[in-house]
C-alpha positions in Angstrom: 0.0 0.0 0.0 1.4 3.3 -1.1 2.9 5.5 2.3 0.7 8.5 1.8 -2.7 6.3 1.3 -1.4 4.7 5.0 -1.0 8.5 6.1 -4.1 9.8 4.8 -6.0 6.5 6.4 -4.1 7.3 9.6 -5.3 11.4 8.9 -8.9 10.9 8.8 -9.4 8.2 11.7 -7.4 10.5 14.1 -9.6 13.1 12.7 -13.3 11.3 12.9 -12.6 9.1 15.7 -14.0 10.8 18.0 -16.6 11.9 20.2 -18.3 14.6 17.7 -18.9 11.8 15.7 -21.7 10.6 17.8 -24.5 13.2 17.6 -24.9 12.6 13.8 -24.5 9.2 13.5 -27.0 6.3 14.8 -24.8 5.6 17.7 -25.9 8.4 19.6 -29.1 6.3 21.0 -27.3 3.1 22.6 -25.1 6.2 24.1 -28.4 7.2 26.2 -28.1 4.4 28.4 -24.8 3.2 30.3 -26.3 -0.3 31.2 -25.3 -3.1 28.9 -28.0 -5.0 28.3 -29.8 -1.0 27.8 -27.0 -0.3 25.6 -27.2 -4.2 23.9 -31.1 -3.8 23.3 -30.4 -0.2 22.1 -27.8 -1.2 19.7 -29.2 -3.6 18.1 -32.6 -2.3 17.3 -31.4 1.2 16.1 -28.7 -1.0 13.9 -31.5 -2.9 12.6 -33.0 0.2 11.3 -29.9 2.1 9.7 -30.3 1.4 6.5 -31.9 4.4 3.8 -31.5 8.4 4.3 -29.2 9.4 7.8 -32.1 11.7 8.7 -34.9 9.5 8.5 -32.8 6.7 10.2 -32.2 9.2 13.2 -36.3 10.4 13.5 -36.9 6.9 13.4 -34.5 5.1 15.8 -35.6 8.6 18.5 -39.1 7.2 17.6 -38.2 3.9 18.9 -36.3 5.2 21.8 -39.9 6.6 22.9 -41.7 3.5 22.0 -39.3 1.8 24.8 -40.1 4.4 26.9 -36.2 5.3 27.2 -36.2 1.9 29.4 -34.9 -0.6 26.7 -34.7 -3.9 29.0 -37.9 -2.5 31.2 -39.8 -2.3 28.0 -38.0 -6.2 26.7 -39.7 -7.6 30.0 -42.5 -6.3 30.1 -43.6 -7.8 26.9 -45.6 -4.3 25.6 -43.9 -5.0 22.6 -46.4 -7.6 21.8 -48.8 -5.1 21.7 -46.9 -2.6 19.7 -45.7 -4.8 17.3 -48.3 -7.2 16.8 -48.0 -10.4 14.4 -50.6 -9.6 12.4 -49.9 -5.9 11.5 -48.0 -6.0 7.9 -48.2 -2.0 8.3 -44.5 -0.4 7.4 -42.5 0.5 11.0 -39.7 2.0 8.5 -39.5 1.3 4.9 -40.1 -2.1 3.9 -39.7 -3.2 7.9 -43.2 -4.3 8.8 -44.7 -4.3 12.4 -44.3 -8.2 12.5 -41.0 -8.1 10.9 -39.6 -5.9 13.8 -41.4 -7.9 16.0 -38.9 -10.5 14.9 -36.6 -8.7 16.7 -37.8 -7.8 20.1 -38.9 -12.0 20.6 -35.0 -12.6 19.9 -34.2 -10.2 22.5 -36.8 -11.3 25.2 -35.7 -14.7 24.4 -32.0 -13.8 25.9 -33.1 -11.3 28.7 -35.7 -13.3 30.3 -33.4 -15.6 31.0 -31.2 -13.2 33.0 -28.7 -13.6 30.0 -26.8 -10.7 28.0 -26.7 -10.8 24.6 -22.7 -11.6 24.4 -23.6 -14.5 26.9 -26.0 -15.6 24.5 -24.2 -14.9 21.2 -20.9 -17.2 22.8 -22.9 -20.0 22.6 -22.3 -20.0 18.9 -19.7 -20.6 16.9 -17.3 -18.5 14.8 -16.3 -15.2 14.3 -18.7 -12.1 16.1 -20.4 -12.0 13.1 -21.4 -16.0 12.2 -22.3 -16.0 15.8 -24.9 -12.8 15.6 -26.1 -14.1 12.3 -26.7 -17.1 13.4 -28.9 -15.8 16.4 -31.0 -13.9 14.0 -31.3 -16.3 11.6 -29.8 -14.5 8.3 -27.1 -15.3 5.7 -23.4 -14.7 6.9 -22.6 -15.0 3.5 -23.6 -11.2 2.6 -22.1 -8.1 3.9 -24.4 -7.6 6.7 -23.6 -3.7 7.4 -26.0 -3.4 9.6 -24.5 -6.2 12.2 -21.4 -5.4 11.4 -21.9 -1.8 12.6 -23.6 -3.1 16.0 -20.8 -5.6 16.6 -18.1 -3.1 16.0 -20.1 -0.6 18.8 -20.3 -3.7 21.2 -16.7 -5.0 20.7 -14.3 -2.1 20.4 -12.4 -1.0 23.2 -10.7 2.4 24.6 -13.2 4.7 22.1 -15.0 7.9 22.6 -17.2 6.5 20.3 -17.9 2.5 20.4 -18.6 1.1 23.8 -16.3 -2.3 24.4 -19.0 -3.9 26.6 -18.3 -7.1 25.0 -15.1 -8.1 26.5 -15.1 -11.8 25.3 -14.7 -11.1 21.4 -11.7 -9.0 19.7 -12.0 -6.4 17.5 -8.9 -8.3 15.6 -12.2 -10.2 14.2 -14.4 -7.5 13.0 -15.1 -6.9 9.7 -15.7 -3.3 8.3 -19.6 -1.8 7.7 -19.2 -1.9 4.4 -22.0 0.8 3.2 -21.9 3.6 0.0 -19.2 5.3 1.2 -16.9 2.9 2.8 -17.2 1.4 -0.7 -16.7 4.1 -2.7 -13.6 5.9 -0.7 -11.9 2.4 0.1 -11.8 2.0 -4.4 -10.7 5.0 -5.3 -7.3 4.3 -2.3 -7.0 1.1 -4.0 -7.8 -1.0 -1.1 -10.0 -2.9 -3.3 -10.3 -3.7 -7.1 -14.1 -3.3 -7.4 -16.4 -1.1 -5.5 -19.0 -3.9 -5.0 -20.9 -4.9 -2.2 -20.0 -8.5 -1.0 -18.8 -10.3 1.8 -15.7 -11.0 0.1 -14.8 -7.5 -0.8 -15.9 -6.2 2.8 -13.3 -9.2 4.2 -10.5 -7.7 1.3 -11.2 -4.0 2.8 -11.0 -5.5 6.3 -7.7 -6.8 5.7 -5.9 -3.8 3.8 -7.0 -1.9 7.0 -5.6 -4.6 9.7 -2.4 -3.3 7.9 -2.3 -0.3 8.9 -4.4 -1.0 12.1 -3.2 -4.0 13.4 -5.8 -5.8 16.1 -8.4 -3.3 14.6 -9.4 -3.0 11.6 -12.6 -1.2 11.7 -10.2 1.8 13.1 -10.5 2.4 9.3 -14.4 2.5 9.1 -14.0 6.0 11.1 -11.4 6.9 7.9 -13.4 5.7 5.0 -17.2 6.3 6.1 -16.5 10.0 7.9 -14.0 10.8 4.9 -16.6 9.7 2.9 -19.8 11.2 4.0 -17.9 14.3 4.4 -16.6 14.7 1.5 -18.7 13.1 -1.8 -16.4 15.0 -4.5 -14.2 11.9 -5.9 -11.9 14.4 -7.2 -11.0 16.1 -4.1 -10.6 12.5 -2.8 -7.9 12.2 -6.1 -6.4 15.6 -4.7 -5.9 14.4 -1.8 -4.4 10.8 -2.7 -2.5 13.2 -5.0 -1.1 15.6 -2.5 2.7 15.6 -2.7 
């Protein structure tokens, strides 16, 4: 990898890792709640829903937050989720995410904190990497990127950041793979990290591993560099100006 892409890659993370990066970003609601399984339950159901414009993402996931009545385990237990999010009502939550769809969900999660579990207890008794073991537990393809659990893992997981929480202290970040969304994609092609900007599992694991070069034992260090780079800066040519900078 050529010195100044390592530099530049080194640049941004210093520049986007850290705590201003929460207010505009989906992390901000787990970061409400200082509890783990609060934080867990958080997590995972504002991940779920980060998918489509940042702005909708954020009214929706503060819509949630009020659903649970700011209480995310109190509101697991208490099972007023089966009212909310009823079987039977095919109505849209957000986007193409039905009522019963999210209900999905919130059984998973009752099913781990009704028996006085965490999620990390209950995700360790799976094998594999963080991310076979939390697609297994939702019952979805680890075979596809998976952004959106690759996000929450690297919030749970990471350790020593103003911005991701570390609660999950049996897993290493060494294994993480990178969110690989639009602009992780886009930014990591044009450095050359990868040969196609496509989104796959395969190209998320090649971007995964250019960045565990540069930030060994932590890889998604380098989402910080390639998504707030990114979404800061859409121009691809004043990406090239950069990459060209003498």
């Amino acid at each position: 990898m050529e010195t100044e892409t390592i530099k530049l890659l080194k640049e941004w993370a210093s520049t986007y890792h850290c705590a201003s990066f929460i207010p505009d970003d989906p992390v901000q609601f787990p970061h409400r709640y200082t509890e783990q399984r609060d934080i867990e339950i958080s997590g995972l159901l504002t991940a779920v829903l980060s998918f489509g414009n940042r702005k909708m993402i954020l009214r929706k996931a503060d819509e949630l937050d009020a659903i649970m009545g700011h209480s995310p385990l109190e509101y697991i237990l208490s099972g007023k989720w089966r009212d909310d999010f009823r079987a039977d009502d095919k109505s849209s939550f957000y986007r193409m995410v039905s009522h019963s769809d999210f209900r999905f969900y919130l059984e998973k999660l009752y099913s781990v904190y009704s028996e006085g579990k965490t999620l990390e207890d209950r995700l360790l008794e799976y094998a594999g990497t963080p991310m076979q073991k939390l697609c297994a537990f939702l019952e979805v393809s680890d075979r596809s990127p998976q952004k959106k659990l690759n996000m929450f893992l690297r919030w749970m997981v990471r350790q020593d950041s103003p911005v991701d929480f570390g609660v999950w202290k049996r897993m290493s970040a060494s294994d993480l793979i990178i969110p690989l969304d639009t602009h992780v994609c886009r930014v990591a092609h044009l450095l050359g990290l990868t040969d196609k900007p496509v989104f796959s599992l395969t190209n998320a694991k090649r971007i995964t591993n250019a960045l565990a070069e540069i930030f060994p034992g932590d890889p998604c260090m380098g989402d910080f560099s390639l998504f707030g780079y990114g979404v800061n800066n859409k121009d691809a040519g004043e990406l090239q100006d950069s990459v060209d900078k003498p």
